[in-house]
N, C-alpha and C positions, 0 to 999 in steps of 0.2 A: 413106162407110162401105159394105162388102162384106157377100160370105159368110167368114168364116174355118173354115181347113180344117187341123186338125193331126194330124202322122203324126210317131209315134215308132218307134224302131228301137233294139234289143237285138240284134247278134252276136255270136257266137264260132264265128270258125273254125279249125280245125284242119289244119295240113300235116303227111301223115303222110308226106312225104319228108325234113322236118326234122324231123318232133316238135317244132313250135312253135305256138304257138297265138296269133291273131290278134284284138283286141275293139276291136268300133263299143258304147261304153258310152253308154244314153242320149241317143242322136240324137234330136234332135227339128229339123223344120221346120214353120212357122206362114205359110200364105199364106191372103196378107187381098185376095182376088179387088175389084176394081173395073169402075167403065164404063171407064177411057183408062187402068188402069195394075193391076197387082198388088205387094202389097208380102210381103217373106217375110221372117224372120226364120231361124237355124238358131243349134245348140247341143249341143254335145255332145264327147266324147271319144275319140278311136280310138288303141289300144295295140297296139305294134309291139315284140315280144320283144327283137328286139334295138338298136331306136334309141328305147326308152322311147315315150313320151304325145307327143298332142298335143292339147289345147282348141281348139276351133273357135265362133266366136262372130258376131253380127253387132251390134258396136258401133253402128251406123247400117244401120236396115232397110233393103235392096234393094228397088229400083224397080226393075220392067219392065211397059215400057209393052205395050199391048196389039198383039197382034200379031207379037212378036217373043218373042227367047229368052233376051238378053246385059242383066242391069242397064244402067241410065244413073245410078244415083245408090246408093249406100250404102256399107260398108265389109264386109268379113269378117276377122276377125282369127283366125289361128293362134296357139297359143303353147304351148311346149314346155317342157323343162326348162332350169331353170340362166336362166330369162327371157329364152331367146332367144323371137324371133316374127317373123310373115311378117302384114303389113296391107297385104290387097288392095283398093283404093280404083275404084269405079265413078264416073266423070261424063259428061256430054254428050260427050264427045271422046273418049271412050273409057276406057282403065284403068291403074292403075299400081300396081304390089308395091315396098314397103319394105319389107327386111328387114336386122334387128340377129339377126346369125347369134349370135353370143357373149354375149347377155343383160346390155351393157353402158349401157341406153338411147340409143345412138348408132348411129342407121340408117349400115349398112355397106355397103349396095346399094343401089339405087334402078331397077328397069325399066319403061320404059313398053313398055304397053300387050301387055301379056303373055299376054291372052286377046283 
């Protein structure tokens, strides 16, 4: 058991070259400091005028061990409309994004190690 440290976040931005306005709704990340690791959770919503939402989640908290900056272990998940989503996957070897573009539960991609 750690310190835990949470930092929320509320935007809206504004492009007055468009006239479009841009919102981080509800960000929040939760990092839970350890001795050999810190774990973080995040959540929240960012809206994009013209390609709709997306949820940002971490299904499985992020590991990063001490000393370093890239998880070993957790998940993040994206997900938009129409049930498309992008599940970014951390392990010892590195990382891999699945994503089901078209909201049909049938991963349509698959890249490793993408980060």
């Amino acid at each position: 058991s750690g310190t835990q440290t949470t930092e929320t976040m509320e935007v809206v931005l504004f492009d007055a070259s468009t006239q479009k306005y841009y919102w981080v709704n509800n960000f929040k990340v939760v990092l839970t400091t350890g001795s050999t690791s810190d774990q973080m959770t995040v959540s929240g919503r960012y809206y994009d005028p013209d390609y709709g939402y997306i949820d940002i989640s971490t299904p499985t908290p992020l590991t990063i061990p001490a000393g370093t900056t890239l998880p070993t272990l957790g998940q993040i998940l994206f997900s938009g409309k129409d049930n498309s989503s992008a599940l970014l996957t951390f392990n010892s070897s590195g990382s891999e994004l699945q994503v089901d573009a078209n909201g049909d539960g049938v991963i349509d991609d698959t890249i490793s190690n993408p980060i």
